[in-house]
N, C-alpha and C positions, 0 to 999 in steps of 0.2 A: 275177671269178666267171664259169664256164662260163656261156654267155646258153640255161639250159635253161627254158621261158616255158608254162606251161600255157596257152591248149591247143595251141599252134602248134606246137609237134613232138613231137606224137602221131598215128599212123597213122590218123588219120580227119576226111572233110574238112573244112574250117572252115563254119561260118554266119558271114556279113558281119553279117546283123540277127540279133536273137533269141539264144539261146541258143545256144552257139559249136559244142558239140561235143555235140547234143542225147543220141545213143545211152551215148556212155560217161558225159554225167551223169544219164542215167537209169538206167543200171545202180547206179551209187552211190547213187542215192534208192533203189532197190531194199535193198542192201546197209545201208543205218542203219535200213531197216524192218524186217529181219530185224535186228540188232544192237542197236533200241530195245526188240524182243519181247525179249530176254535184260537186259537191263538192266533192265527191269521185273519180272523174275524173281529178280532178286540180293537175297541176306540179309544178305551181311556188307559192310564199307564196303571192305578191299580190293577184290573183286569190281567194287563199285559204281564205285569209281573207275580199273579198269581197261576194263571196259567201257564208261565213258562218255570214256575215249581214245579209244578205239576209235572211235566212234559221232564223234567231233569229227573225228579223222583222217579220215573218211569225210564229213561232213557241208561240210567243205573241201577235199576232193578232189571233192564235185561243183559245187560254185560255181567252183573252179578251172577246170573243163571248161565252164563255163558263161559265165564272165566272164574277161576277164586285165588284170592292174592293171600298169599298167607299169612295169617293174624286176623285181626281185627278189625279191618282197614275201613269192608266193606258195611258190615253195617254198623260203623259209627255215623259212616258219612251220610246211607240211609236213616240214621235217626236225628241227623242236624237237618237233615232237608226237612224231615215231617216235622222238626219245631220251624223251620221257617217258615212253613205251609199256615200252620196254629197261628203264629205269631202275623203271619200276613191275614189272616180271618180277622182275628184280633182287629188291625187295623183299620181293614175296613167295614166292620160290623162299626167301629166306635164313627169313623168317617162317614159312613152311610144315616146313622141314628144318631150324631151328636151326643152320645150318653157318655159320660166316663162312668169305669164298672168303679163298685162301691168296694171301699177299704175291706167289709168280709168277703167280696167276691174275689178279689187279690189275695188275700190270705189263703183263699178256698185253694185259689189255683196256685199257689205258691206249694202248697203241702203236695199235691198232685204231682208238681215238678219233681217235688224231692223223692217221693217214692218212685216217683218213674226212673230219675236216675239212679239209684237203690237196686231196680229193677233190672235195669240194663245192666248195670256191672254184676249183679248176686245172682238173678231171676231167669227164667227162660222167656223165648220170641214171646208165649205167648201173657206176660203180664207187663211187659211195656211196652205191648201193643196194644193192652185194654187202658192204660193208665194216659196213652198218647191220645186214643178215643175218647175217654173219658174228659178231658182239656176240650176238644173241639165240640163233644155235644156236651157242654158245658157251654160255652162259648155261646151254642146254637139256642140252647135253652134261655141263658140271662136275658139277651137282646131279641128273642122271639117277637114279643109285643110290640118293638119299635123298625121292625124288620119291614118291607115290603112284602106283599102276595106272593108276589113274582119268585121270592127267596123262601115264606115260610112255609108257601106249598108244596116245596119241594124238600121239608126237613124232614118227615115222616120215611119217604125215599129214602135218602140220603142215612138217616138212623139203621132204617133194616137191612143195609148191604151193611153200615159195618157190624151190627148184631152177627152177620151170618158168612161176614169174613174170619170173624171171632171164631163161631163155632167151626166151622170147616179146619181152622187151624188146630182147633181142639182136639176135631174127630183125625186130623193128623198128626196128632199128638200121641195119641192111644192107641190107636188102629192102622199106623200105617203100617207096619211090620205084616199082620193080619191081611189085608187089602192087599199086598203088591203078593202075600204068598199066594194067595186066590189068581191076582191076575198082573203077572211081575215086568210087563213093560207096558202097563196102563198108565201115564201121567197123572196120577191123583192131583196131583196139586196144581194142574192146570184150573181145577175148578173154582180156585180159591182167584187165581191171574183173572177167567171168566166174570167172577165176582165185582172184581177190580175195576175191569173193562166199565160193566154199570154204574159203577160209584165212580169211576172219573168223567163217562158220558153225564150223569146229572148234575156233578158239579161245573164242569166245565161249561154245558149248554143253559147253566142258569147263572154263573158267574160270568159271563164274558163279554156281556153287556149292558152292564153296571150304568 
């Protein structure tokens, strides 16, 4: 398995005591406070149970930045949340639309899985984080046409935050070395957390009232 270890390669710099990666796990405690106001707003138990992925995915991505347990631990269980996340879209795109996806569109998203897991155990953060994206605007694309307003106005959104969760990850792929020697207790990778904030506020504020 790729040794990808929250929070040690992420662009921002360690704490020895205390909480590791203070700025990007307070952005995430930010982000499930806004994500618990929406869950507390939800009527119907779909809703409830997507939003409260959401709110877990984030409530362990900021202990992740906080604590690191050693191995592997943490982001397997970051990557079973983001397919429960998938697999909950899933459900309610077929629930919402009455479509079931067609024998090629399973097979499409079957190959997807397999490299993704491919990905995760050979590849670095950032190609099973494009191949996890890739499932869900998948997902967003099939059922576009049978989707409500209310959901497919908000796809275009929802696509360019993670376009440019992607890159940020990128540009902290390649440059962070570079970045932190210029400016060495800047949090770079809070922007990418910043990022996160907007793509959990639109899904949330357009899923939770299903």
């Amino acid at each position: 398995m790729n040794k990808y270890k929250f929070p040690f390669t992420t662009c921002e710099k360690i704490n020895k005591t205390g909480i590791a990666q203070p700025y990007s796990a307070l952005v995430n405690i930010l982000n499930c406070i806004i994500i618990l106001y929406f869950l507390t707003k939800t009527n119907n138990r779909k809703s409830f149970i997507l939003i409260l992925l959401f709110l877990l995915f984030e409530l362990f991505h900021a202990f992740s930045h906080s604590i690191h347990i050693p191995g592997n631990i943490q982001i397997n269980i970051i990557h079973m949340l983001v397919y429960l996340i998938n697999f909950t879209f899933f459900y309610i795109f077929y629930k919402q639309t009455n479509k079931c996806p067609s024998l090629l569109f399973l097979i499409y998203i079957g190959i997807i899985i397999i490299l993704d897991l491919y990905a995760l155990f050979k590849l670095s953060i950032i190609y099973y984080l494009t191949t996890q994206s890739l499932i869900f605007i998948s997902l967003m694309i099939y059922y576009y046409n049978y989707l409500p307003t209310s959901i497919t106005n908000k796809i275009p959104h929802i696509i360019i935050t993670i376009f440019s969760v992607i890159i940020l990850f990128l540009n902290e792929k390649y440059n962070c070395n570079y970045m932190l020697s210029k400016y060495k207790n800047f949090p770079f990778h809070i922007l990418i957390e910043i990022v996160g904030i907007v793509f959990f506020y639109i899904l949330s504020s357009t899923f939770y009232k299903l």
